[in-house]
N, C-alpha and C positions, 0 to 999 in steps of 0.2 A: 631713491629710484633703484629699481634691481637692473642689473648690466644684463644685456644680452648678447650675445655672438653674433655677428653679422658678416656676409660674403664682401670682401673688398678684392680688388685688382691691382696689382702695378704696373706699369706701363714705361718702357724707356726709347731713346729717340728710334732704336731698332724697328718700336711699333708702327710709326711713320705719323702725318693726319690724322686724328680721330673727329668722326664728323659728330653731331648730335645723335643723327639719326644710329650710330654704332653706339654711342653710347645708350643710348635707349633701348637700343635690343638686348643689351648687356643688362638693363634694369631692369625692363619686363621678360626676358628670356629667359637669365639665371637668377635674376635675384638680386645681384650686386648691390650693395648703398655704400659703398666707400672706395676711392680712388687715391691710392699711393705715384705720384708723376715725379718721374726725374727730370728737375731743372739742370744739371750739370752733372755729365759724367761722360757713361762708356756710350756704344752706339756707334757709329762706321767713324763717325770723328773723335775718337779718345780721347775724355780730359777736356770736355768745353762745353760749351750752352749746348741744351739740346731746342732743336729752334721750335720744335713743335711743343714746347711748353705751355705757352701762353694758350694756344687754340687749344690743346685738350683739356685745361680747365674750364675756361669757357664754354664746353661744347658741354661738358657733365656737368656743370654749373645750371645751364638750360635743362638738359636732359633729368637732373633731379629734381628741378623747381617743376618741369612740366607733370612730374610723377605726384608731387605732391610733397616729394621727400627732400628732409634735410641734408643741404651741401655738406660732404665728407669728405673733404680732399684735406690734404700735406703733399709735400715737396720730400723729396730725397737727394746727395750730389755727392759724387766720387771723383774727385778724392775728398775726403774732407778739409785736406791742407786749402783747398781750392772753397771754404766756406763765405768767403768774403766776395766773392766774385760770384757763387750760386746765390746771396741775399739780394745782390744786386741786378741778377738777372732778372729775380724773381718780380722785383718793383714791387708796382701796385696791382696785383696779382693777388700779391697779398691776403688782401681783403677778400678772397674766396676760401683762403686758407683755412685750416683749427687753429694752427697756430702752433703744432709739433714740427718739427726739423730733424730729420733723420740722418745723422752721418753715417755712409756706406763704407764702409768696414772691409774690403775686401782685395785682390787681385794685388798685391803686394802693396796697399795702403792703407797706414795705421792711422793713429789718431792721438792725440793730447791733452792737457789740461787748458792749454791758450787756444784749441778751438770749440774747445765746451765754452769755456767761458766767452769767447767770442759770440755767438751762436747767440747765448744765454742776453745779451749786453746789448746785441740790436733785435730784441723784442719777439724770441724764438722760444720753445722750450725745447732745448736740444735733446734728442735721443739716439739709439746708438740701431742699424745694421749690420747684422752679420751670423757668421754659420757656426757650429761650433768648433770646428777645426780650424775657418777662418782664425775668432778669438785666438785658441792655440797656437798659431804662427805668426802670428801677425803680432798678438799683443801679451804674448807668454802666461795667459790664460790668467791674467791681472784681474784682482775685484776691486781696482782702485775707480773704475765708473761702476759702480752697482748702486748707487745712487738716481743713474738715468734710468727712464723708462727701455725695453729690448723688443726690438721687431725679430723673430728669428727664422736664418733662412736654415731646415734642412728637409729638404725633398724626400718623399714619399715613393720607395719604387715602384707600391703598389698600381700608381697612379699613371706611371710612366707608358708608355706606349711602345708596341716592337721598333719603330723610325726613330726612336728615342725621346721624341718629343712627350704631353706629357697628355694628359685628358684632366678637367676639372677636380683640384684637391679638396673637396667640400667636407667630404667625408670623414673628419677624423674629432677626434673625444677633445676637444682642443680646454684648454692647455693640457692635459693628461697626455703625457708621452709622447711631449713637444720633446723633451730630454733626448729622448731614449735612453740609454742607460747610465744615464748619468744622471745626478741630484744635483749638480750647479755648474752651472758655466760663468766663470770667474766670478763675480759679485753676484750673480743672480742666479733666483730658484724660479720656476714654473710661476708664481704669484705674481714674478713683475714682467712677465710679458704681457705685452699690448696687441700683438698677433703673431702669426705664424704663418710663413711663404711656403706651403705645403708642395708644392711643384715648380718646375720649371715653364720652361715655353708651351703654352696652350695654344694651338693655330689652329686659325678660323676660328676664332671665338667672334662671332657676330663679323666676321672676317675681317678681325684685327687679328692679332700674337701678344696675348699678355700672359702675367704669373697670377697665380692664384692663393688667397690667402684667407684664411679665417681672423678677426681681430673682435677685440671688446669694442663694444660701441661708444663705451664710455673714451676711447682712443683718442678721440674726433672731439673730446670736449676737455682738452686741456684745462686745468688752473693756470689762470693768467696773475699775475702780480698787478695790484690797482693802478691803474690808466697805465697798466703799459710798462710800467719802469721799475728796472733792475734796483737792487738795494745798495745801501750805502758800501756794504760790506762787498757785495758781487761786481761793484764798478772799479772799487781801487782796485781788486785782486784783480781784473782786467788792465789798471793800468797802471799795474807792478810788472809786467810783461811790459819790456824794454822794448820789441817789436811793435806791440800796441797802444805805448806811450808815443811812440814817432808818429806812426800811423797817424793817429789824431791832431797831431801836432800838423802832419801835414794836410788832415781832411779842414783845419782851422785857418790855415795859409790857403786853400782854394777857394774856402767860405768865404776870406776879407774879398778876395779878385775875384768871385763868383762871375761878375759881370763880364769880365775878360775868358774865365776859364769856362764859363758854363757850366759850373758843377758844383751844385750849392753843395750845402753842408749835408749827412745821409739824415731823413727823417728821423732813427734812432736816436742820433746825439741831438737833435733838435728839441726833441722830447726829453732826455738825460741833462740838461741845461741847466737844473737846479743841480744836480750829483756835479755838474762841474765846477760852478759855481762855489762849490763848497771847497774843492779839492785845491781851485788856483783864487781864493778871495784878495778884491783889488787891496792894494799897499794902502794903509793910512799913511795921512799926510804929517 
């Protein structure tokens, strides 16, 4: 199948309600087939669920199936340290997803190896946001993730507006001089980005305020690992991380009291039940 470029959105709790009928004008107006939604981050409450999550996927969930067109949505959540708590927002949501997972990269929050792998472990393909300067302060302009898939944010001034806000970034040769002048930003060259967040705040876009972004289409249709589950290899190195070995140790202690605690075990490790199995097999007698 040849990729093609396609108009996507992203959307954070700042945007507010998106009804169907907004996101419909956003598909038959400008074109849009792909919706980037922050589950957790920035927005008037800094650092937590953004509550209109759930209703904005649903609403372009509707609004694509009415068009005819395939659901293109992913989740985004800042900080990334806060990954465990955006998978869990996200629920059964889920199942609207691709199945990419964007760690946001930015406003003094970096990122690591135990929440890749995390991400990775409850049935994500984790990838990476951020701007090129961000990478530069934040993570000393490291190629130690150029392995992951990159959304990249750098704004276009062309696009920008005199109120500062920005007008539709459609316009650009994309990936050609997604860089600027530069040939890599830490691990990555121009071939592994997935899209590019061409501007800032568009207002009154179908009178919401989203960003505007070019991506491959191909973004939206992740390689999943068969039924679901991480490798033998990807689950120890998850639970060689000393944090992530308790973790579990305590999601296993809710799971026996479920009945008391209300909070079975997370669908992920349900699914991962063989990789456990393996790792704690019972004593012979």
């Amino acid at each position: 199948m040849i990729d093609r470029k396609i108009r996507v959105v992203d959307l954070s709790e700042w945007t507010g309600p998106v009804s169907e009928a907004h996101a419909r004008c956003m598909i038959e107006q400008h074109g849009v087939e792909g919706a980037i939604l922050q589950a957790w981050g920035g927005g008037p409450n800094v650092g937590r669920r953004n509550d209109y999550f759930h209703q904005a996927a649903d609403a372009f969930d509707r609004a694509f199936k009415a068009a005819g067109k395939p659901t293109y949505l992913d989740p985004y959540c800042w900080p990334p340290s806060n990954w465990e708590a955006c998978v869990r927002w996200i629920g059964n949501t889920k199942s609207l997803m691709s199945g990419a997972f964007y760690l946001d990269v930015e406003a003094g929050a970096g990122m690591n190896q135990s929440m890749v792998d995390g991400v990775r472990v409850a049935g994500w393909e984790p990838r990476v946001y951020v701007s090129p300067s961000g990478w530069d302060e934040l993570m000393s302009n490291t190629s130690r993730f150029g392995d992951l898939k990159l959304w990249l944010a750098r704004y276009q001034l062309r696009f920008q507006r005199p109120d500062g806000y920005y007008r539709p970034g459609w316009a650009v040769n994309f990936p050609e001089n997604a860089f600027g002048n530069r040939d890599r930003i830490g691990g990555w060259t121009e071939a592994d980005l997935v899209g590019w967040q061409t501007t800032g705040t568009v207002p009154n876009f179908c009178d919401e305020s989203v960003d505007t972004n070019i991506f491959w289409e191909s973004a939206f249709k992740p390689k999943k690992e068969e039924e679901d589950e991480v490798t033998d290899k990807e689950f120890q190195a998850y639970l060689d991380q000393e944090d992530n070995f308790r973790r579990v140790e305590a999601w296993f202690l809710r799971g026996y009291y479920s009945a008391v605690a209300r909070e079975p075990l997370p669908p992920w490790l349900v699914t991962n039940l063989r990789n456990l199995l393996k790792f704690y097999p019972e004593e012979e007698d």
